[in-house]
VMD Tcl script that draws the C-alpha trace (Angstrom):
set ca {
  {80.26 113.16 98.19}
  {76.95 111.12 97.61}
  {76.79 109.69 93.82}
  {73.65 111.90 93.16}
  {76.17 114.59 93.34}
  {78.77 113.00 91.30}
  {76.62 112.77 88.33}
  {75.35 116.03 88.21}
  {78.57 117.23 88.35}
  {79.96 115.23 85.03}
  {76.43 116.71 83.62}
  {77.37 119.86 84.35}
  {80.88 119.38 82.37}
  {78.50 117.03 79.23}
  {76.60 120.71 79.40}
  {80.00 122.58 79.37}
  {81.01 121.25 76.15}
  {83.04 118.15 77.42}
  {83.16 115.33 75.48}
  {82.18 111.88 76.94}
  {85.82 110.80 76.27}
  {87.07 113.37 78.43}
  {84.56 113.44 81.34}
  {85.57 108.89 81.68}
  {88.94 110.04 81.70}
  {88.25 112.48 84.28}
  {86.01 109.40 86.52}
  {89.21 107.32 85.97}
  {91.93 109.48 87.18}
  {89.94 110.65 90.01}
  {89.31 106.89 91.18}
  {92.81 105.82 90.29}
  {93.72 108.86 92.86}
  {91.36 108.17 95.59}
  {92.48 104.55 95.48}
  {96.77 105.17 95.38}
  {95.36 107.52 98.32}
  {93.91 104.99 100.20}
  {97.04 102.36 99.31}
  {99.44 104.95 100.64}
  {97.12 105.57 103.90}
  {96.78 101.64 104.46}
  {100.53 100.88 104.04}
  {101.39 103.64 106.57}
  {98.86 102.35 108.77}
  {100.62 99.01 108.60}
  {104.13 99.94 108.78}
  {103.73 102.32 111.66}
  {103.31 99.51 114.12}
  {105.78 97.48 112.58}
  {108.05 100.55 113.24}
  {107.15 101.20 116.86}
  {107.76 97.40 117.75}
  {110.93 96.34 116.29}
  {113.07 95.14 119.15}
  {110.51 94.38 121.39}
  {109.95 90.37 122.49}
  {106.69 89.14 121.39}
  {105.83 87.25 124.17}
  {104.62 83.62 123.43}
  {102.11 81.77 125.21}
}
mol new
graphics top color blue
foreach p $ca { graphics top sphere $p radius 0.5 }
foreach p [lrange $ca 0 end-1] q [lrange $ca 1 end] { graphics top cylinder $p $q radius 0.2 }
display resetview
C-alpha cells in the first residue's frame, strides 16, 4: 500500500476520535509485525537450503 494511502488512513482514525497516542501505537505494532514477518520469511528462506543439503559433499575446487 503506497504511503499516500497510509496517511489517509490514520486521518481517517485522527477523524474517528483516535487519539494520536493510539494511532503511533497502531504505526508501531503494524511495523513491528510486518518486520517479525519478514524475519520469519528470511530465516525460512535460509534454512530451507541448509535442510535440503545436509549430507551432500560440497565439492571443492
Amino acid at each position: 500500500m503506497a504511503a499516500s494511502d497510509r496517511a489517509a488512513e490514520r486521518g481517517g482514525l485522527r477523524l474517528l476520535g483516535a487519539t494520536r497516542a493510539q494511532v503511533l501505537r497502531y504505526v508501531v505494532a503494524e511495523a513491528l509485525a510486518v518486520i517479525a514477518i519478514c524475519f520469519l520469511l528470511g530465516a525460512v528462506a535460509a534454512v530451507t537450503p541448509a535442510i535440503r543439503t545436509r549430507g551432500v559433499a560440497i565439492p571443492r575446487s
